[in-house]
N, C-alpha and C positions, 0 to 999 in steps of 0.2 A: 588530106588523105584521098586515092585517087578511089573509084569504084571497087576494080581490081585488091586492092588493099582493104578496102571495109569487106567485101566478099570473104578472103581469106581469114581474117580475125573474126570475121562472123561462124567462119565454118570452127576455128579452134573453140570458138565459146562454145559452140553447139557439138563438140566433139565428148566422148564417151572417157574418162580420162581410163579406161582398162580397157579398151578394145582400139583406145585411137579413132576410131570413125565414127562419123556420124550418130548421135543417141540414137535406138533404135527401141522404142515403149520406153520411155525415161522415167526413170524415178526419182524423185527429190527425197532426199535424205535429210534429217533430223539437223544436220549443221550447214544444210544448203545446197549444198553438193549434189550434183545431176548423176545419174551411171543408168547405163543399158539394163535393164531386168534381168536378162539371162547371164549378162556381165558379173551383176551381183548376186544372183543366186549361184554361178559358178566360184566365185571369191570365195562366199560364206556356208560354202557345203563343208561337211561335216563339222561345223561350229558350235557351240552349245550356247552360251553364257553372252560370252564376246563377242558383238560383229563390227568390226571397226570400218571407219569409211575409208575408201580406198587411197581418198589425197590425204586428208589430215589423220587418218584413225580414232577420229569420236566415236565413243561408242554410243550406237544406232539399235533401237529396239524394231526389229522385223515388223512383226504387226504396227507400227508407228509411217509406216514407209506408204507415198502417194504417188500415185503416175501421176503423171504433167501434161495433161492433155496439150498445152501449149507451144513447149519442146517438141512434142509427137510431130504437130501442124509444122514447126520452123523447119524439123529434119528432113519430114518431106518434100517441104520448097526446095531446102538446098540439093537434095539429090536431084531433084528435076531443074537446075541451073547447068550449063555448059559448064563441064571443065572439072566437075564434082565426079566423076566417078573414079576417079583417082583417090585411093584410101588417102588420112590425113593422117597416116602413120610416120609419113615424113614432115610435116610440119607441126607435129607435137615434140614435145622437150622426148626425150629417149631415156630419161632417169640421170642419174648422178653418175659424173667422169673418170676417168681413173686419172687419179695426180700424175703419173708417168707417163700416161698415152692419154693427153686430153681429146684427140680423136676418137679415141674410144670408150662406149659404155662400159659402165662394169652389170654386165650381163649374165657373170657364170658364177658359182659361189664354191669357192674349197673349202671341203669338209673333213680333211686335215687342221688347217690354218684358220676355220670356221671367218671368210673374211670374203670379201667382193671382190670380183680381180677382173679386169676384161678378158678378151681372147689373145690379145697378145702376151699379156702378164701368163697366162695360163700355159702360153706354149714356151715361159721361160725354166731355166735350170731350176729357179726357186720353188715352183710349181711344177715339174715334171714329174709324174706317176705318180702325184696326188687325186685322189676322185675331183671332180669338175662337172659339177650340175649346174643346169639353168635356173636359175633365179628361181622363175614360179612353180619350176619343181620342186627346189631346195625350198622355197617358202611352204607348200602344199605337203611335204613331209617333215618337217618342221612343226607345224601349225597340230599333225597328227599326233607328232609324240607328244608336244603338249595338253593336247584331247587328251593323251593313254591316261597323262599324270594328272591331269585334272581331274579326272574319275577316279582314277588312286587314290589321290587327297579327299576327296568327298567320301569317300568311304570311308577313309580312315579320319576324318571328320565328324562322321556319323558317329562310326566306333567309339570314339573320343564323348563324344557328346550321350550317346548310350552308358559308356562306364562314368561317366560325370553324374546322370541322373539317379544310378545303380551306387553308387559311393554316396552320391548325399541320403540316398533312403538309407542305408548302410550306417550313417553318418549320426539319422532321424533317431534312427532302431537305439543305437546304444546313446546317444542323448537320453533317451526315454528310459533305456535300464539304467542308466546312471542317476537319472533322477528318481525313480522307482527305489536303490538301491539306499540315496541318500536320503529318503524319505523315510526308509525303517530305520536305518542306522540314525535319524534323528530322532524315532520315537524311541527306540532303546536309549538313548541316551537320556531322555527322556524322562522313561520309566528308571532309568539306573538314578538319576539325579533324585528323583524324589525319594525311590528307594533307599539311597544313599543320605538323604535327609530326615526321614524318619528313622532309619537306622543310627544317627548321631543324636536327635534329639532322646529314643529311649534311652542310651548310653550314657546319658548327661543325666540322664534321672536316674539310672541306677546308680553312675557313681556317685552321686550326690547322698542316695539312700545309703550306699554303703559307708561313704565317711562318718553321716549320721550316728549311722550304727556303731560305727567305731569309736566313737566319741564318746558314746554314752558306755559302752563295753568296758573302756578306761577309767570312765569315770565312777561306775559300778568298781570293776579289781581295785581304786582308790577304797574306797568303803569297806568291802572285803578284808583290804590289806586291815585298814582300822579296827576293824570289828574283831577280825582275827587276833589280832594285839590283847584287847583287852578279854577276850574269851578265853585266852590264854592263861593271863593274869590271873582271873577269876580261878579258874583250874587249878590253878599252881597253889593259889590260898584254899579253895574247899579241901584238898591234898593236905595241906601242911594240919589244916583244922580239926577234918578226920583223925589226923593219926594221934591227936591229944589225947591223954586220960578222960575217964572219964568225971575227975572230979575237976581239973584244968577245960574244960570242955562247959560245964556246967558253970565255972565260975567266972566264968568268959558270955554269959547267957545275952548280953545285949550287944556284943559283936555279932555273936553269931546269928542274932534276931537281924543285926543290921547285913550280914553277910546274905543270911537266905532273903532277906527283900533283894537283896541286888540280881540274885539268880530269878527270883521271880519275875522282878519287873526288864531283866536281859532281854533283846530284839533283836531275833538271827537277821542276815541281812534279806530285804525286798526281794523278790523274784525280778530280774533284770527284761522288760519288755523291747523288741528292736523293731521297726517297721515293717510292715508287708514286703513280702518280695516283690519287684518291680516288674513291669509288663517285659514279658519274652523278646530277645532281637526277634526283629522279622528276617526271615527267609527268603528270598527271591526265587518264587517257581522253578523249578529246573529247567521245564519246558519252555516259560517265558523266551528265553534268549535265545533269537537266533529262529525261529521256529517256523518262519519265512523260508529260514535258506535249508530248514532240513525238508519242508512239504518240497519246495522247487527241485531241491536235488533226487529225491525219491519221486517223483511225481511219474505217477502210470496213467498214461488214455486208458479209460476205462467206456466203455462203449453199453448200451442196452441189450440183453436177447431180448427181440420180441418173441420165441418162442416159449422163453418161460414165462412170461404177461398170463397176469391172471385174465380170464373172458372181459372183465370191465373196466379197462384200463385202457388207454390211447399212453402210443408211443410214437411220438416224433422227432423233430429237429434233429435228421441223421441218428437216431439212436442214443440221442445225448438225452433227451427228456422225456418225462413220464406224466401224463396228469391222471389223477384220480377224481373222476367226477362225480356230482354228488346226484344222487338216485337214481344212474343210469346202471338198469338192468338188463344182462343179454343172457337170452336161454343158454344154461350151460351144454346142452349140446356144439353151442360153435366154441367151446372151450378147447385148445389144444391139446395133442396127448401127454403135452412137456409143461403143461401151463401149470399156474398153482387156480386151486381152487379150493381148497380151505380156508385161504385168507387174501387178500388184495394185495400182493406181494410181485417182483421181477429179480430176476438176477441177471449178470451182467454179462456179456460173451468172453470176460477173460477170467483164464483161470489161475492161484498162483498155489506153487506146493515150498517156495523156497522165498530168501530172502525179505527186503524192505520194500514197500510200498502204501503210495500215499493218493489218495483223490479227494476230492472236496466238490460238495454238493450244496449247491442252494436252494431252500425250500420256502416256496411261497405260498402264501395262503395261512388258514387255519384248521388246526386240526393234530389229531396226533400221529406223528412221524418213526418209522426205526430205520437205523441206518448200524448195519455192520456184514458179517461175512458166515457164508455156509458151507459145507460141504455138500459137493455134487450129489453125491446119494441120500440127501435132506429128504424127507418124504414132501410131497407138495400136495396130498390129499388127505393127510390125517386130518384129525378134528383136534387135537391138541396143540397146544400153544407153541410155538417156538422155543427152544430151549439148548441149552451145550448138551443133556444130553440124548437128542435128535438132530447134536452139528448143525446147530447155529447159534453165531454168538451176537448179540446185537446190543445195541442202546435205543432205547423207547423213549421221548418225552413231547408234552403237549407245546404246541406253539404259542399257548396263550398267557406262559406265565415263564418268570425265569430257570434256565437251566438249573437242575439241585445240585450246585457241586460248591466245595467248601472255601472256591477259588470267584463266586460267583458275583457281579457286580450287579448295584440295583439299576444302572440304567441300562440295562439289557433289553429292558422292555421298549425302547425304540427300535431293535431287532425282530421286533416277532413278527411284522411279516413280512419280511425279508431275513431267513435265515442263511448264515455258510457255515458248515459242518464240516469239519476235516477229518476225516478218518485218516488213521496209520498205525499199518501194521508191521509189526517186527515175529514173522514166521519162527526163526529158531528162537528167538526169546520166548516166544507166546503170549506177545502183548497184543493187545486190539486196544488202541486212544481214541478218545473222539474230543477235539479239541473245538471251541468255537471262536474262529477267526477275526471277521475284524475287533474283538474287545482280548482275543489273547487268553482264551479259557479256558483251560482243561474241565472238560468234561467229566469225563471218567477213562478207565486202562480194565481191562478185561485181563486178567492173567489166567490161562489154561495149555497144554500141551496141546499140540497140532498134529494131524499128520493127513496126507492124500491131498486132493487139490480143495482150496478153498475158492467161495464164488462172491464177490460184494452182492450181499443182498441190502435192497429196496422195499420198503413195507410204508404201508401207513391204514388206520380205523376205518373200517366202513363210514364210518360217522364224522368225517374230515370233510368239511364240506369244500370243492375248490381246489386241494391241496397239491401243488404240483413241485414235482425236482429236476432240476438240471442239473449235471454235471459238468462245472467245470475244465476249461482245457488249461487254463491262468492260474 
C-alpha cells in the first residue's frame, strides 16, 4: 500500500463515526468504539436508561466513558498533514442503500409507511404527500416519544408495584383474621366436644338408673300382684267365717285359731326403694358461644376524660390508660372542678343513652378494681359509696383471688395479673355483663331500667397498690 493509501485508511480509523471527521476529544466507549464528545452528548441527549453506541448500539453506561488522550494526539497530527482539511465525509460508508437506487442513501424516513427511502424514492408517486424527514430528525423524535412512554411505564410500574405491596398487606390483614377467626371457631368446637361429651356420658347414667328403676318397679307390681291374690283370698274366707252362727263358728274353734294366725302372721308388701336421681344435663352458658363475634360486632372506642380523673391519678397512652399509684398524694386544691374526689375513680369521654355496646379492659397489677357505667349527673363529691341508686352501676372484685361467679374456673388464678374484663351493655334491656375473657366467664349481668346518658366508669381502692387499666381497641 502506497503512503497516500495508509494516510487515508489512517484518517477513516481515526474518523468520528457521527460527525465523519476527524475525532475531536474522543471517547472510547464501553465496547471499543471512538466518538467525538460533543458527537456523543448530542446523540444521547434527552436519554435516560439507554445509551447505545452509535455503530453497534451496546448499551454504554455514561459515567463509564474515558477520553483517549491518544486519539486526541493522532487527530491533531492528521489535521496538520496536507490534504486533511477536506472533511472525511466523503470517504466514510454514508449508511445503508436503497435496493432501487443503489446510488443512493436512504437518508429520509416516511412516517406514513414508517420505512427508509432515499430522495429519489421520496420524490416517487408511492411516496408523494407522504411526511419525509431526515433520518436524525426522524430518529431524535422517535427516540422522544419513546422517552414520553418510558416514563409512562415507570409509573405505571410504580403504581403496579405500590397496589402489589398494598394487596399483599390486604392479603397479610385477612390471613390474620382468618386465622384469628379459625382459632375460636376451634376452641368452640372445642368446648362444644367436651360439652357434648359430658352431656352423653351423664345421659348414659341416667338411663341406665332409670332402667334400674324399672326393673325393680316391675319386679315390685310382680309381688304386688301376688300378695294381692292371696289378701284377697284371706278376705273372701274371714267373710264367709264371720257370717257363721254362732254355734258353727265356735265349733269350728281350731280353723278359726288357724285362720286368725294366718291374718296375724300376713306381710303387706315392702315399701319399693328406686335410686337417687341422677346428676342434672349440663347446660352450655348462653353467653359461652359466640361471644368473640358479639364483643367484635358491638365494640365501641371508648377513650379516657382526663377531666373527670380523680387529683391522683395519671392518664396516658392517648387517653386509652389510667394508672392508679400507690401513695402518691396531690393537694386537692389541683383537683379539677369535674374530677372525682371522693374516691379514685374516671369516666370515659363517650357518652351512650341508646343501644348495644361493648369495651374490654385490662387490668394489671394488684388490688381491687370496679369496672361499669354512670350517669352524668353521678355526684363525684359525695362521701357515699357508689351505688344504682346515685346512677352508677358497677362490678367490684379483688385481683387476688378468683372471680365469684357460679361459671368460675379454678385456674383463673394464672390471670390475676393480667386481667381482660368485658363489659356489655344492652341500654333497652338494662343489662350491664361483665364477662371475663380469655377463660370465657361470665361474671355477673346487672339488670335495672336506664334512662339519660350513661358514662363507663373506672374505679379502683386507695389501697391497689400498682394497679393500672387499659382499654382495649382489639
Amino acid at each position: 500500500m502506497d503512503q497516500e493509501g495508509c494516510i487515508e485508511e489512517l484518517q477513516v480509523q481515526a474518523s468520528c463515526p457521527v460527525c465523519l471527521d476527524i475525532l475531536r476529544d474522543p471517547m472510547t466507549l464501553a465496547c471499543g468504539h471512538n466518538c467525538c464528545e460533543s458527537c456523543l452528548q448530542q446523540r444521547w441527549e434527552d436519554l435516560l436508561d439507554v445509551f447505545p453506541c452509535p455503530v453497534c448500539q451496546h448499551h454504554c453506561a455514561p459515567e463509564r466513558q474515558q477520553g483517549n488522550s491518544q486519539l486526541r494526539a493522532l487527530g491533531n497530527l492528521l489535521r496538520q498533514l496536507p490534504g486533511t482539511d477536506i472533511g472525511q465525509k466523503d470517504k466514510w460508508p454514508e449508511g445503508p442503500r436503497c435496493p432501487q437506487h443503489p446510488q443512493q442513501v436512504l437518508s429520509l424516513f416516511c412516517e406514513q409507511d414508517l420505512e427508509l427511502v432515499c430522495t429519489q424514492c421520496g420524490l416517487s408517486c408511492e411516496h408523494r404527500g407522504h411526511a419525509l424527514t431526515p433520518v436524525p430528525k426522524a430518529a431524535t423524535q422517535h427516540r422522544q416519544r419513546l422517552k414520553v412512554y418510558l416514563q409512562s411505564l415507570k409509573r405505571q410500574l410504580a403504581d403496579a408495584q405500590q397496589g402489589l405491596e398494598l394487596q399483599n398487606r390486604e392479603t397479610e390483614e385477612l390471613s390474620l383474621q382468618v386465622q384469628t377467626i379459625k382459632a375460636e371457631l376451634d376452641c368452640n368446637v372445642q368446648e362444644s366436644q367436651r360439652f357434648l361429651q359430658r352431656y352423653m356420658e351423664i345421659t348414659d347414667t341416667q338411663i341406665s338408673s332409670a332402667m334400674e328403676a324399672l326393673s325393680q318397679a316391675q319386679e315390685s307390681r310382680d309381688q304386688l300382684l301376688v300378695q294381692s291374690s292371696s289378701l284377697q283370698a284371706l278376705q273372701r274366707e274371714l267373710a264367709r267365717t264371720s257370717l257363721q252362727t254362732d254355734t258353727q263358728l265356735l265349733l269350728r274353734g281350731p280353723q278359726l285359731s288357724r285362720l286368725l294366725k294366718r291374718c296375724e302372721d300376713f306381710q303387706g308388701p315392702e315399701a319399693c326403694s328406686f335410686p337417687p336421681q341422677a346428676e342434672a344435663s349440663p347446660s352450655l352458658p348462653y353467653h359461652y358461644v359466640g361471644i368473640y363475634s358479639i364483643f367484635t360486632r358491638f365494640l365501641t372506642l371508648v377513650s379516657l376524660d382526663p377531666e373527670t380523673a380523680h387529683h391522683n391519678l395519671f392518664v396516658c397512652g392517648c387517653y386509652k390508660m389510667v394508672l392508679f399509684p400507690w401513695g402518691r398524694r396531690v393537694p386537692s386544691g389541683d383537683a379539677r372542678a369535674t374530677g372525682f374526689t371522693s374516691h379514685m375513680a374516671i369516666l370515659s369521654s363517650q357518652a351512650f343513652e341508646a343501644g348495644r355496646h361493648s369495651w374490654v379492659v385490662k387490668i394489671s397489677g394488684k388490688g381491687t378494681w370496679a369496672l361499669g357505667v354512670c350517669k352524668a349527673s353521678f355526684p363525684r363529691h359525695a362521701l357515699q359509696p357508689p351505688s344504682p341508686s346515685l346512677g352508677c352501676w358497677h362490678l367490684e372484685q379483688h385481683v387476688d383471688s378468683p372471680p365469684d361467679s357460679a361459671h368460675s374456673h379454678a385456674d383463673l388464678d394464672r390471670y390475676r395479673d393480667t386481667l381482660c374484663i368485658g363489659v356489655f351493655l344492652d341500654y333497652e334491656l338494662g343489662e350491664l355483663s361483665f364477662y371475663h375473657m380469655p377463660q370465657r366467664v361470665h361474671l355477673a349481668t346487672i339488670c335495672d331500667t336506664f334512662a339519660g346518658s350513661l358514662l363507663p366508669y373506672f374505679s379502683a381502692r386507695p389501697e391497689s397498690p400498682g394497679l393500672s387499666m387499659t382499654i382495649l381497641t382489639q
